[in-house]
C-alpha positions in Angstrom: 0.0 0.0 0.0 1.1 3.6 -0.8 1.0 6.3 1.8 -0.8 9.3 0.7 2.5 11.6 0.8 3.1 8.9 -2.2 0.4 10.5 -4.0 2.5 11.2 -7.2 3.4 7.6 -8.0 2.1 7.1 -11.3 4.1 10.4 -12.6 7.7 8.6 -12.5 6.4 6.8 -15.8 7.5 9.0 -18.6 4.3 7.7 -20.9 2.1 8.4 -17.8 4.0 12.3 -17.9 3.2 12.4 -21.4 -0.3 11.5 -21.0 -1.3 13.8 -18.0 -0.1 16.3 -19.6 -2.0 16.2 -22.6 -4.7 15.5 -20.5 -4.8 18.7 -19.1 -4.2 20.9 -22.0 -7.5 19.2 -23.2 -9.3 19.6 -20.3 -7.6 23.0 -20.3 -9.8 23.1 -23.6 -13.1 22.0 -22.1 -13.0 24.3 -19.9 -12.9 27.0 -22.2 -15.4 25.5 -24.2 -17.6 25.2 -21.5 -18.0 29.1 -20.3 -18.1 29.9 -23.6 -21.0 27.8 -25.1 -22.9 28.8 -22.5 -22.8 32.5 -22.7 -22.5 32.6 -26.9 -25.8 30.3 -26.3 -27.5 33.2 -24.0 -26.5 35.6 -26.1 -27.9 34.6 -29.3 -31.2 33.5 -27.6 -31.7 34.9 -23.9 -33.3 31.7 -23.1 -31.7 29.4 -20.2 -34.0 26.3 -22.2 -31.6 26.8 -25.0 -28.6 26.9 -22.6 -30.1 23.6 -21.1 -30.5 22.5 -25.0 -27.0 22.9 -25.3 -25.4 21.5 -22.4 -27.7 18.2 -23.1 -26.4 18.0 -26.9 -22.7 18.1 -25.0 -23.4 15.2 -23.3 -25.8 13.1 -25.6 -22.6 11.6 -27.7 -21.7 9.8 -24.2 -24.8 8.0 -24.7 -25.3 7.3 -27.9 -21.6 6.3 -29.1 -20.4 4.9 -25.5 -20.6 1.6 -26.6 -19.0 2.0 -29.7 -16.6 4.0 -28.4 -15.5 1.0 -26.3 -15.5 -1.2 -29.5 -13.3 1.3 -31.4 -10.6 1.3 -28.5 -10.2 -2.2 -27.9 -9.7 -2.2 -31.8 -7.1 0.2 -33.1 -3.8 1.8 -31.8 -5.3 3.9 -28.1 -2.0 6.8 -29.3 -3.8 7.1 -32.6 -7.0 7.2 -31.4 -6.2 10.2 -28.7 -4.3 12.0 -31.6 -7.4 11.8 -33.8 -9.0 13.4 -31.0 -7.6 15.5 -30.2 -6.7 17.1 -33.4 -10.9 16.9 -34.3 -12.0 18.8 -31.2 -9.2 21.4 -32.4 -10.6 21.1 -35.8 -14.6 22.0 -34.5 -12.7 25.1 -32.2 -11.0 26.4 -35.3 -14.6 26.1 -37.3 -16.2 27.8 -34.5 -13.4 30.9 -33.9 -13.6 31.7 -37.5 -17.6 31.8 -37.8 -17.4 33.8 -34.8 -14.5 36.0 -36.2 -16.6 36.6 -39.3 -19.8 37.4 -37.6 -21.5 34.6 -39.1 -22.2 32.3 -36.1 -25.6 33.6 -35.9 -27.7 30.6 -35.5 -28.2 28.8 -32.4 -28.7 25.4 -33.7 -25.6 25.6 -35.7 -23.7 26.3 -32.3 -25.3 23.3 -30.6 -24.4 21.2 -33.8 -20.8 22.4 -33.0 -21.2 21.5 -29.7 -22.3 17.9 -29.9 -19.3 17.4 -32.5 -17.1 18.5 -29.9 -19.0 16.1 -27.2 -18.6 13.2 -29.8 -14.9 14.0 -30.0 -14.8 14.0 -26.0 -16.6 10.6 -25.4 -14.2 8.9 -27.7 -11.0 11.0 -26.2 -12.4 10.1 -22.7 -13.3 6.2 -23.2 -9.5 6.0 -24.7 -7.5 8.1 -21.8 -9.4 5.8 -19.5 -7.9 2.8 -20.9 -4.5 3.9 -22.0 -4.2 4.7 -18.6 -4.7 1.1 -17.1 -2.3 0.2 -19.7 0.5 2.2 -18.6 0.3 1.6 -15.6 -0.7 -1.8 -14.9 -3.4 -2.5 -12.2 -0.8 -2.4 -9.2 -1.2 1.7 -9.8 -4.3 2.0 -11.5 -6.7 3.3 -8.6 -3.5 6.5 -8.7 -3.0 6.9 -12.5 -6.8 7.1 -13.0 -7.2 9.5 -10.0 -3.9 11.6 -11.2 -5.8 11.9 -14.4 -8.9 12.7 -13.2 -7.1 15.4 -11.2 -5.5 16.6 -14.5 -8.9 16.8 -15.8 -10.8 18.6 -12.9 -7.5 21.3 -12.5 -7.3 22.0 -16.1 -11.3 22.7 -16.1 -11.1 25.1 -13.4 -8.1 27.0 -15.2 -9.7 27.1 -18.7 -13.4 28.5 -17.0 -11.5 31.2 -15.3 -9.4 31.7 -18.3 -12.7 31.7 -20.9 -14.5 34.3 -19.0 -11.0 36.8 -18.9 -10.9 36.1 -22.7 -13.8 36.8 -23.9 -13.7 40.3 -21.7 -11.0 41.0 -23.4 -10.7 39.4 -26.9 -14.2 38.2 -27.2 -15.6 34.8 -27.7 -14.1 34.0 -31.0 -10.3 34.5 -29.9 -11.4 32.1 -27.1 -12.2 29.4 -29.6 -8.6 29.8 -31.2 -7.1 29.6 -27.6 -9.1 26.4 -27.2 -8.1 24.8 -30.5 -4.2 25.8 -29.1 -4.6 24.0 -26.4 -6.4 21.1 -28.3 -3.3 20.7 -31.0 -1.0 21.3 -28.0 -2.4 18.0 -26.3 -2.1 16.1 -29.8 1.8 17.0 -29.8 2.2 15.7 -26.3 0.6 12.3 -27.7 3.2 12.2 -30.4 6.2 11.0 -28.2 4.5 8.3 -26.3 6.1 4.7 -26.5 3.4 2.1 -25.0 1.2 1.1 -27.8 -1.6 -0.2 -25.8 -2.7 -3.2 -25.1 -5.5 -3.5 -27.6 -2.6 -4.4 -30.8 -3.0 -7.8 -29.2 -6.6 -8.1 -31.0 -6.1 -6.2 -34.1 -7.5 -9.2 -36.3 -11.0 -8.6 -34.6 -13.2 -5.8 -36.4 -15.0 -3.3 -34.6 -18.2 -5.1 -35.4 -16.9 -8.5 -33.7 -16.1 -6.1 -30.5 -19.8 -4.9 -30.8 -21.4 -8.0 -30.9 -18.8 -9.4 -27.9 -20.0 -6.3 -26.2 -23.4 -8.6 -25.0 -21.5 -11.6 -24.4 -19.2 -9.6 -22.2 -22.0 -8.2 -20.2 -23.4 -11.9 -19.8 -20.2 -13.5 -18.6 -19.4 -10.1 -16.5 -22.3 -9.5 -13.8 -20.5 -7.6 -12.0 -19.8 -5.0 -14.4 -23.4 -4.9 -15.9 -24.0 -4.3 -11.5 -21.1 -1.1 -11.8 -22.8 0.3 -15.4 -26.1 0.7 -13.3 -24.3 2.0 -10.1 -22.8 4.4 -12.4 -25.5 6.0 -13.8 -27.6 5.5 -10.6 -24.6 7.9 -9.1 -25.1 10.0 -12.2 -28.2 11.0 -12.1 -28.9 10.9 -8.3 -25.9 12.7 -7.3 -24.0 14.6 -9.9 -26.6 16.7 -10.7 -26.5 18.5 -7.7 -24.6 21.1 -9.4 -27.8 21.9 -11.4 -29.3 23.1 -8.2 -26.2 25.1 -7.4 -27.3 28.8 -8.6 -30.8 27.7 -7.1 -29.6 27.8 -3.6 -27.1 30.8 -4.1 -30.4 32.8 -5.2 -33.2 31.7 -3.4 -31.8 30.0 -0.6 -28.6 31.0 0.8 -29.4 34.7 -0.7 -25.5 34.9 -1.7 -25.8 36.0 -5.3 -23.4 35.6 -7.9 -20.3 36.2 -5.9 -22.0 33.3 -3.7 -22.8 31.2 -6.3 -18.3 31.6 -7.8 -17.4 31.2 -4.6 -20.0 27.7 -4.3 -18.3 26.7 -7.7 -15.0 26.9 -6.6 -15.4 24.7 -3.6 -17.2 21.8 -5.6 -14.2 22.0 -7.6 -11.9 22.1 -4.7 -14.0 19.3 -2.6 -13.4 17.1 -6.0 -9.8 17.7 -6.4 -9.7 17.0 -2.7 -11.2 13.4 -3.0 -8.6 12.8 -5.7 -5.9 13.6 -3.9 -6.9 11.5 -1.3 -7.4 8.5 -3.5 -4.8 8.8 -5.5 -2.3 8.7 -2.3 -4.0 4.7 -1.7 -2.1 3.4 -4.4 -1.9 -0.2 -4.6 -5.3 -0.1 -2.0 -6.6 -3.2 -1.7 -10.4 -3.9 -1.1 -11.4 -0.7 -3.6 -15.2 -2.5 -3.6 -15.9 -1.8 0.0 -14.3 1.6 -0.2 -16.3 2.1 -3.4 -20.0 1.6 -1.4 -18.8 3.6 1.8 -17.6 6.5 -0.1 -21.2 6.1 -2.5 -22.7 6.0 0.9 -21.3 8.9 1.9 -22.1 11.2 -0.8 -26.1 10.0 -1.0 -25.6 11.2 3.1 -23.9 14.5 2.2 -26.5 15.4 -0.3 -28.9 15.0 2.7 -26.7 16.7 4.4 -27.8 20.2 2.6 -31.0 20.6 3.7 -29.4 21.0 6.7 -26.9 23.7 5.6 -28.4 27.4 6.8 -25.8 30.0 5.7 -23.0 29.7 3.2 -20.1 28.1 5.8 -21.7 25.1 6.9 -22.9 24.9 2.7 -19.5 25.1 1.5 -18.1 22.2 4.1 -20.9 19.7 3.1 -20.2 20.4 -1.2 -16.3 20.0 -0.4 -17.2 16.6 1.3 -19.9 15.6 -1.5 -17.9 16.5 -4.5 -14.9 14.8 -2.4 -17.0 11.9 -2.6 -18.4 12.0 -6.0 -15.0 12.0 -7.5 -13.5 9.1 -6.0 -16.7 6.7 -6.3 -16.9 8.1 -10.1 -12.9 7.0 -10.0 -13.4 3.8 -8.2 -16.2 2.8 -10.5 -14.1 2.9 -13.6 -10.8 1.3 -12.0 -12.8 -1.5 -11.0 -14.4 -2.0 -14.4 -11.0 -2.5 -15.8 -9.7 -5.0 -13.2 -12.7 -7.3 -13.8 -12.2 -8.1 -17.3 -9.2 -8.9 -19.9 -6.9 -6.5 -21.2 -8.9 -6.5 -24.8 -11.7 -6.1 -23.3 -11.2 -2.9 -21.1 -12.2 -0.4 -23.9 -15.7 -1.5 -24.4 -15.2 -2.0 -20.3 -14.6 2.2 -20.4 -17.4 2.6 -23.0 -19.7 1.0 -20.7 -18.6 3.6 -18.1 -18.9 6.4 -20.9 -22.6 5.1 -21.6 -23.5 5.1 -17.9 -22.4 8.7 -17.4 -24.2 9.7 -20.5 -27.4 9.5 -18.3 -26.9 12.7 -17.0 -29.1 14.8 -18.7 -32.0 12.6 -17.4 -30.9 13.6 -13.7 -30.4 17.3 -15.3 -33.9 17.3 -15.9 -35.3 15.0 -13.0 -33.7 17.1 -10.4 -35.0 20.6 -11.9 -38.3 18.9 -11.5 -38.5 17.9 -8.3 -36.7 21.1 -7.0 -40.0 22.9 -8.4 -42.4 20.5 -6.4 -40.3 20.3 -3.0 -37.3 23.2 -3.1 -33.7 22.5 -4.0 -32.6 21.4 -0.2 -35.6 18.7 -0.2 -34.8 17.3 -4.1 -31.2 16.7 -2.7 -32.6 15.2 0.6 -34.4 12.8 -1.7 -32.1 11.9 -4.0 -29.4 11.7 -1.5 -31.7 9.3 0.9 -32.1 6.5 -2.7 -28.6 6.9 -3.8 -27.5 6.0 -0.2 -30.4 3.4 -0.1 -29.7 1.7 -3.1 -25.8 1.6 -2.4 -26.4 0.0 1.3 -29.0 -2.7 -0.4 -26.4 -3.4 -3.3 -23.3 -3.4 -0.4 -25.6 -6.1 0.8 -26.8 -7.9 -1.6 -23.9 -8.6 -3.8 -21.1 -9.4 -1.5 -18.6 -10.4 -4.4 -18.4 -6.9 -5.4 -18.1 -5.7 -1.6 -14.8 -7.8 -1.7 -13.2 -6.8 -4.8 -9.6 -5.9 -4.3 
């Protein structure tokens, strides 16, 4: 076992360097991307349904090419594949910066069209980083390369956002694209010197059809990760939407404002590079499936925890402890997808994962709902009461996956 001052483990691979840093000039990207969809969105419409329109078309590719996604990786080179990318999210920032530069990106669905091109390009980027991790590596340090990168990921968002909104200030929206597609291409180059091939050359002679159809027979002879698909999107929807309700509770609530509601931002993002930290310091942790269910546990009983929360201190410790929580079962998950199947199987093991987050938008919309009938604090007391509920009966009820090391 590693000791948490250990934390950097994975980071003394020189591929693993390569790869962490490419991951966070992407999510250095996203970031950007991000703000600004959201506010060029706004502009062009005035209508937070559009904005909502928008952030869904982000995330629909997770759901509709997950799968395939998975089939894809465990099929051609994984330093290709992130290269590809890569260089195509650049290619949709570029399209995007000069519409904007020419005054011509005047029609909203256009922009969302944009947008889910850039969310097919991140599924297919994410399913791969995911995997290429594991193989890098191995599974003695996978729990810390996954939670280093998920790190990368989370600090290179919170850079990028603060970044957007100082250049569109300044340089205005489209010179933000440009910065984006940098960033982007600068991720591709870091790709270009990486040695490890991947594991999945080992299958090369089966088609990307074959790993489709072995898709269902993987899910048949793998219960266990059909049981960690569902616990994934149960999370997803029950508990990462919480941050819909976020500008809810700064206005009506709390009565903070928009300072309150930056400030609130910044400690989600905080509480879930916090969590990382934590689990990336575990290392070579053994029993990761009893840690997964206490730490699910834990954030269903934080979300309860807000309706509790009466000014913006005792707020601001619970959503440091939730989004602690929510990044390391959301970690945990996907290393223990990888571990319980075969090395050419772990992409459409990660497309699984990318398919279960891709539920999102249903807990986007379920949460806004139920906020309307019983408040924001109350929708998080319930959906923090059945995603603790249904991670105690699961703890329970499938003990095999309670003792996974």
């Amino acid at each position: 076992m590693i000791g948490i001052g250990n934390w950097s483990a994975s980071l003394r691979i020189r591929d693993f360097r390569l790869l962490w840093a490419s991951t966070l000039l992407y999510s250095l990207a996203t970031g950007m991307e991000q703000v600004s969809v959201g506010w060029l969105i706004f502009e062009l419409t005035g209508s937070e349904l559009m904005v909502g329109v928008g952030a869904a078309a982000r995330m629909l590719p997770f759901f509709l090419f997950g799968i395939l996604s998975g089939a894809i990786t465990d099929r051609w080179d994984r330093r290709l594949l992130l290269r590809i990318g890569n260089v195509g999210a650049a290619a949709v920032a570029f399209v995007m910066a000069l519409l904007l530069l020419l005054g011509s990106l005047t029609n909203v669905w256009l922009v969302i069209g944009l947008v889910a091109a850039l969310g097919t390009m991140f599924a297919f980027t994410l399913t791969v980083r995911q995997t290429y991790t594991f193989d890098i590596v191995g599974s003695g340090l996978s729990l810390n390369g996954l939670a280093l990168g998920a790190m990368a990921m989370q600090g290179g968002g919170i850079v990028g956002s603060l970044a957007s909104g100082a250049l569109i200030e300044i340089a205005g929206a489209g010179w933000q694209f440009v910065a984006a597609g940098v960033c982007y291409l600068c991720g591709a180059l870091a790709t270009l010197a990486l040695t490890n091939p991947g594991r999945s050359t080992r299958t090369a002679f089966v088609s990307v059809w074959g790993n489709l159809v072995g898709y269902l027979s993987l899910l048949r002879s793998r219960r266990f990760l059909l049981a960690l698909m569902l616990l994934t999107a149960v999370t997803e929807v029950l508990g990462f939407t919480h941050m819909t309700l976020l500008p809810v509770f700064a206005k009506d609530v709390l009565h903070v404002g928009p300072t309150g509601l930056g400030i609130m931002t910044a400690g989600r993002q905080t509480g879930g590079l916090l969590g990382l930290w934590l689990l990336a310091g575990l290392g070579a942790y053994r029993k990761k499936g009893l840690l997964m269910f206490v730490t699910a546990i834990g954030f269903g009983g934080g979300l309860m925890c807000f309706s509790l929360s009466g000014n913006i201190y005792s707020f601001l410790g619970v959503l440091l402890f939730v989004n602690a929580c929510a990044m390391a079962v959301d970690t945990l998950y996907k290393t223990l997808m990888q571990e319980l199947v075969s090395d050419e199987e772990r992409g459409r093991a990660m497309g699984s994962w990318v398919l279960s987050i891709g539920f999102a938008p249903v807990g986007h919309v379920g949460v806004g709902a139920l906020a309307g009938i019983v408040g924001a604090p109350g929708a998080l007391l319930i959906n923090g009461a059945i995603l603790s509920v249904v991670s105690i009966m699961t703890m329970i009820g499938m003990p095999n996956i309670r003792r996974l090391d």
